[in-house]
N, C-alpha and C positions, 0 to 999 in steps of 0.2 A: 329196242335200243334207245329208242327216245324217253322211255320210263327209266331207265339208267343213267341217261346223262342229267336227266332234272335229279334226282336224288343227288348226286353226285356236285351239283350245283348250288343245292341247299344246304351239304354239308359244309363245303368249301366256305358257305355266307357263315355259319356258324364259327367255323373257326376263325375267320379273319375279324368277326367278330369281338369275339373272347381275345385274339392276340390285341387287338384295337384297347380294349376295357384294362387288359394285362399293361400296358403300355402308358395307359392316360392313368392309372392308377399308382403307377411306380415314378411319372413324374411330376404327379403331385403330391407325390408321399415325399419327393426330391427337395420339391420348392419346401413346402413345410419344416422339411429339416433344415434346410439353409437358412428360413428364415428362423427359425426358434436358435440356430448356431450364432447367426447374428445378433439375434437378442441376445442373449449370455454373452456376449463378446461386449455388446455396447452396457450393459448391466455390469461384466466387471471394468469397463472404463469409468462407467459412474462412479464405482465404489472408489478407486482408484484417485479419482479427482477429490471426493470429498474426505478420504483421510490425508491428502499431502494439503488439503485447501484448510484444514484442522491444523496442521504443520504451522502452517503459514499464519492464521491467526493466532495461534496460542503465541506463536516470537512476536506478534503484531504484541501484541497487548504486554510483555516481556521486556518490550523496548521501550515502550510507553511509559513502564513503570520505573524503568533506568533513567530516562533521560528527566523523570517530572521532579526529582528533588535535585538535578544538575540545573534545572531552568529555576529553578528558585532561589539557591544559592546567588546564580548570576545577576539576578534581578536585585537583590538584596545589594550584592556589590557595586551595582547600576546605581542603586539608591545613595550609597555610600559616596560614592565616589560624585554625584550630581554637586550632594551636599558639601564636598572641598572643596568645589571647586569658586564656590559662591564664598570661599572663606577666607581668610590671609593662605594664600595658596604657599607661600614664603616657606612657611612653617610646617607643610603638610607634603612637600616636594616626593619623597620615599613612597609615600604611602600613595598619592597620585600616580605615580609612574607604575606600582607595582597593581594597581587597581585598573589602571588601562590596561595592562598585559595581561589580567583576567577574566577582564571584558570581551575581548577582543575574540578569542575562540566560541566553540556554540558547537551543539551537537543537535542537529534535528531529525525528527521523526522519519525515517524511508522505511514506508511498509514491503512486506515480504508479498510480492506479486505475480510470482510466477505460476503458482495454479489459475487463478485467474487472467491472467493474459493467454493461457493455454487454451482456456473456457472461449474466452472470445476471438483468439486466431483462428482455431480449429474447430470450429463451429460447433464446441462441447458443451456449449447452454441448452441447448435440444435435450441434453439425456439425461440434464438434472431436472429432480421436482419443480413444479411452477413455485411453490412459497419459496423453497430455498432457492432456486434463481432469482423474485424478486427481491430476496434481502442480499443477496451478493451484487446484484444490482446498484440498493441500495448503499449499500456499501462501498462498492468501488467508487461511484458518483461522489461519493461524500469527502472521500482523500482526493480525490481529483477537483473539486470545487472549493475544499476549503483548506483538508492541509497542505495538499502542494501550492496551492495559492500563495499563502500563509508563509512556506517557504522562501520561497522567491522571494515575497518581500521581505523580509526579515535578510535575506541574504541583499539585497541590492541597500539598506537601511547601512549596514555591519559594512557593506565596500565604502561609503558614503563615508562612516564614522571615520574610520580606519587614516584616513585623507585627511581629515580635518584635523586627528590629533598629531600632526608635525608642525600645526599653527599655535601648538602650545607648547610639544619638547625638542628639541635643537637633537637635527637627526646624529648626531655624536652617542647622545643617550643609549640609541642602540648597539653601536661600536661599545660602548664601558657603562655596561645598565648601573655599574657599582656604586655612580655618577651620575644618577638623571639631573639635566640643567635645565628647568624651565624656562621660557622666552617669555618677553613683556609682553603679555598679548591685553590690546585691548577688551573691555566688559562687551563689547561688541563678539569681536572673536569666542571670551568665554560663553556669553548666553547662545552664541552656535555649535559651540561641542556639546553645550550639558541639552538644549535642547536635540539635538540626533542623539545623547545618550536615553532621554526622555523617548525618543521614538524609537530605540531600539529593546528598550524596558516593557512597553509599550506591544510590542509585534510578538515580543517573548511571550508573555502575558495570552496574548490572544494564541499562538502559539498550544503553550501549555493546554486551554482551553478546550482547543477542536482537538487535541491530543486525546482530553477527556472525554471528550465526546465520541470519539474515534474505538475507546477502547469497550465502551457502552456498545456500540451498534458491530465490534465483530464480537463482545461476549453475547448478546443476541440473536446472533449468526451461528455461533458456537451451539447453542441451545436448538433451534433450529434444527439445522444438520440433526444433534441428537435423538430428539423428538422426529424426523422424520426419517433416519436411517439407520436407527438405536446402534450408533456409533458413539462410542464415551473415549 
């Protein structure tokens, strides 16, 4: 009887054994699948991100190229208008008033930023490549440091202006444009309009500039992504 129970005891170890191996093998065959499930999940969020973040630059640079011969036009009329105003203004009344009221609007660059803000909310810079993280990086840095800068002031420039030219046309002008009446403004008054028109020429200029520069480092971006996720 006691030869019986030990057999009996070793089979018992053998199979609790094998159920043991059967068990530790099926839940790391578990974890594996989970994680490679995960991987493919965060793989197509990667891909995901860099065709709408493609999206986003290609209208980046789109926009760039809309607004850079409306900033030169304006600047040109900046010019124009500096120059009557330093003239017998008497004689140039029409052409001042119509030269202010196409100064005065402006259209500036606002990048297209919502893959990247999604990149940095959601903590989706992890699942892009190191190079193309650092040039989105780079990138975003670059609109945030110079052309929203850039903006701002050029908008608080343009509210400045805006104020100062009722110290040259008698606000009726606006009731009967058909009519603009210049006011006697002293050379004092004039050398303060044409100069904030100088500073508005001036921010445009730089403006356009980091525009240029702007549409350089997401076509470099653009290249990038390519070259590293042969997405075209």
């Amino acid at each position: 009887m006691e030869v019986h129970h030990l057999k009996t005891t070793r089979k018992n170890f053998w199979h609790y054994s094998f159920e043991f191996l059967m068990l530790f093998l099926a839940v790391t065959a578990g974890f594996f699948a989970d994680n490679l499930r995960e991987e493919n999940v965060e793989h197509h969020r990667e891909l995901k991100y860099m065709h709408t973040l493609i999206e986003d630059l290609k209208k980046d640079i789109n926009e760039i190229d809309r607004i850079r011969p409306l900033r030169i036009a304006r600047e040109d009329s900046i010019g124009t208008l500096i120059s009557l105003l330093t003239k017998e203004r008497d004689k140039y009344t029409n052409d001042i008033y119509r030269l202010v009221n196409a100064t005065e609007g402006y259209e500036s660059f606002i990048r297209n930023d919502r893959t990247i803000q999604q990149l940095k909310s959601a903590a989706g810079m992890r699942l892009i490549k190191e190079e193309v993280a650092a040039e989105i990086m780079k990138y975003d840095n670059y609109i945030i440091s110079e052309v929203d800068w850039n903006n701002r002031t050029e908008a608080n420039r343009i509210d400045y202006y805006k104020q100062l030219r009722f110290d040259l046309f008698d606000v009726k002008s606006i009731i009967d444009p058909d009519q603009p009446v210049l006011l006697p403004a002293t050379e004092t008054i004039v050398n303060k309009v044409a100069g904030a028109l100088y500073q508005i020429k001036r921010i445009s200029e730089t403006c356009r500039e980091s525009g240029d520069s702007a549409k350089v480092k997401a076509s470099n971006l653009l290249v990038t992504i390519s070259e590293k996720y042969r997405i075209h």
